[in-house]
C-alpha positions as CSV (number, residue, x, y, z in Angstrom):
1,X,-87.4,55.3,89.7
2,X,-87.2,58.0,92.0
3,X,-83.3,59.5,91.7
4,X,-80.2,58.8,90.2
5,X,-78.1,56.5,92.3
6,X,-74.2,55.9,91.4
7,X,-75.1,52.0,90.0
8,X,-77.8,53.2,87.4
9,X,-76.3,56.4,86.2
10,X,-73.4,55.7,83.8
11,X,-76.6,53.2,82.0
12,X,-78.5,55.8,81.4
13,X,-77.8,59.2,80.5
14,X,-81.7,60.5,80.4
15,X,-81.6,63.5,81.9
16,X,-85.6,63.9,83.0
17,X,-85.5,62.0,86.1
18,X,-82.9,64.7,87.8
19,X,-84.8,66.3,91.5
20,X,-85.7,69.5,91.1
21,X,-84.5,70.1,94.7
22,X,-80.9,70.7,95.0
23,X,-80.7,69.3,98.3
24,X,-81.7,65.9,97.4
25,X,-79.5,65.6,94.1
26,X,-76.6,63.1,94.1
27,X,-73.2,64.9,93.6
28,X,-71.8,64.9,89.8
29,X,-68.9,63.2,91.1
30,X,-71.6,60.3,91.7
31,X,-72.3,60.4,87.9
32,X,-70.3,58.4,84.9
33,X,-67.4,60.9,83.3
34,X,-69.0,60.8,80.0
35,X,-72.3,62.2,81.3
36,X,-71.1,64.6,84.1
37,X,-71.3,67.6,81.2
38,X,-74.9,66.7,80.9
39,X,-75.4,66.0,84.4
40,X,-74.6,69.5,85.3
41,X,-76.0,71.5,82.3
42,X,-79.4,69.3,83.2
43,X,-78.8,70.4,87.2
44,X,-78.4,74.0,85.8
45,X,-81.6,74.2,84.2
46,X,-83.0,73.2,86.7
47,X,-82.1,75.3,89.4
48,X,-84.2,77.1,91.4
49,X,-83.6,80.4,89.4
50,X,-85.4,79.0,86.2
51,X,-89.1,79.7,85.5
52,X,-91.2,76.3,86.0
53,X,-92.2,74.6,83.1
54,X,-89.8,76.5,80.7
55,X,-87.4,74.2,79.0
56,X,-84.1,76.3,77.9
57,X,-81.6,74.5,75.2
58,X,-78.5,73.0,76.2
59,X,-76.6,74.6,73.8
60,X,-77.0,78.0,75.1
61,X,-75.0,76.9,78.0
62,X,-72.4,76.0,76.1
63,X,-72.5,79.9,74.2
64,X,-72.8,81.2,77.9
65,X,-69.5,79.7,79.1
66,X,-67.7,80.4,76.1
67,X,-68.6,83.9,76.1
68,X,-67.7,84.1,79.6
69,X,-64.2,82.5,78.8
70,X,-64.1,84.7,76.2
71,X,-64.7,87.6,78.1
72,X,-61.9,87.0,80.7
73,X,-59.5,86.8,77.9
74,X,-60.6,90.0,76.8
75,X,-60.1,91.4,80.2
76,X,-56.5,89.6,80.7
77,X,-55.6,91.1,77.5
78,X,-56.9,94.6,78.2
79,X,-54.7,94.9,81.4
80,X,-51.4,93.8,79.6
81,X,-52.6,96.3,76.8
82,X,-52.5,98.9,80.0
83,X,-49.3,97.6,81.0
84,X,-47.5,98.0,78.1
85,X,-49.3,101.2,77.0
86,X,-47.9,102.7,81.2
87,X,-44.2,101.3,80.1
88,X,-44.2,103.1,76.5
89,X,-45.2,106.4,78.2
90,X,-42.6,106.0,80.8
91,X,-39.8,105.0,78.1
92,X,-41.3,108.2,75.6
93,X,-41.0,112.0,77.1
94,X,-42.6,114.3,75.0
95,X,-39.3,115.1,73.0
96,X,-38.7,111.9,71.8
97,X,-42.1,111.1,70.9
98,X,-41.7,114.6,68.6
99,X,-38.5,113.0,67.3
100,X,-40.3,109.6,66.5
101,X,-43.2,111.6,64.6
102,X,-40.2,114.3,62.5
103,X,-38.2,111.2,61.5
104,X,-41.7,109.4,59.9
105,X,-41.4,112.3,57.1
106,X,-37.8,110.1,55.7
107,X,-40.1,107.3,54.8
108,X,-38.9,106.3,51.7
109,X,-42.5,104.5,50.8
110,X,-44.4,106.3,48.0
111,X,-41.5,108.5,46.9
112,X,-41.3,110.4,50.7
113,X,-44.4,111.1,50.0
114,X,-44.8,111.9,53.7
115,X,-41.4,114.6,53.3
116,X,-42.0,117.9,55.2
117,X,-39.4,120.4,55.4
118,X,-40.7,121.7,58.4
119,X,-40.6,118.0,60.5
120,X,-37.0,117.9,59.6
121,X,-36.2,121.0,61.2
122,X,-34.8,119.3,64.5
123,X,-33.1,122.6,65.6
124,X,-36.3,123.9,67.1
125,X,-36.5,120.7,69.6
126,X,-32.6,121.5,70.2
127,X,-32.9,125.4,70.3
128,X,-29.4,125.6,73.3
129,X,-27.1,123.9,70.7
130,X,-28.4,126.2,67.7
131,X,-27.4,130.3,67.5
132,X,-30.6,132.1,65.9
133,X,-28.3,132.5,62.7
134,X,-27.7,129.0,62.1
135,X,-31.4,128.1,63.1
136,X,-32.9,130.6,60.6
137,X,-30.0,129.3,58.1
138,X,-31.8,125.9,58.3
């Protein structure tokens, strides 16, 4: 048998017989649907890029694409990560990211263990609506 024609290849799903040149090959559409996984792991290794005589494992494939797919999820998440991270800092001035960190001291968890006398002193953040007697009376 020399190559794969459409007729013979959805009998048998032996993968030795595939040309090494990629010109010659068949398409995978040519090939049965239960073997056109195999078909093109079996056209991947052996592609020109491969070393001759060097068998690789299939399943490695299979690790390679799902780390790549894994990878572009990763990615995909880190941008909306970005977005949202751009959007907080636009919603959050520096004042009311103070507020947000002086009103963590009223955490009623552990017995306030986080109270600090000095966090709660919101008259510094608002020094124009305070006199310096009723700051220093805080």
């Amino acid at each position: 048998r020399n190559s794969p024609t459409p007729e013979n290849t959805h009998q048998d799903s032996n993968m030795d017989y595939i040309i090494l040149n990629p010109t010659l090959r068949p398409m995978i559409s040519y090939y049965d649907v239960n073997i056109r996984d195999q078909v093109r792991k079996a056209y991947w290794l052996k592609s020109q890029c491969q070393p001759r005589n060097h068998t690789f494992p299939l399943e490695s494939l299979d690790k390679i694409l799902t780390t790549n797919e894994h990878h572009y999820h990763v990615e995909v998440l880190y941008v909306v990560i970005d977005l949202q991270i751009n959007d907080l800092n636009h919603r959050f001035n520096e004042v009311n990211t103070d507020l947000l960190f002086c009103m963590t001291c009223l955490d009623p968890s552990d017995a306030f263990s986080d109270f600090n006398k000095k966090k709660l002193c919101l008259a510094k953040l608002y020094s124009s609506d305070f006199s310096p007697i009723e700051i220093m009376a805080l």
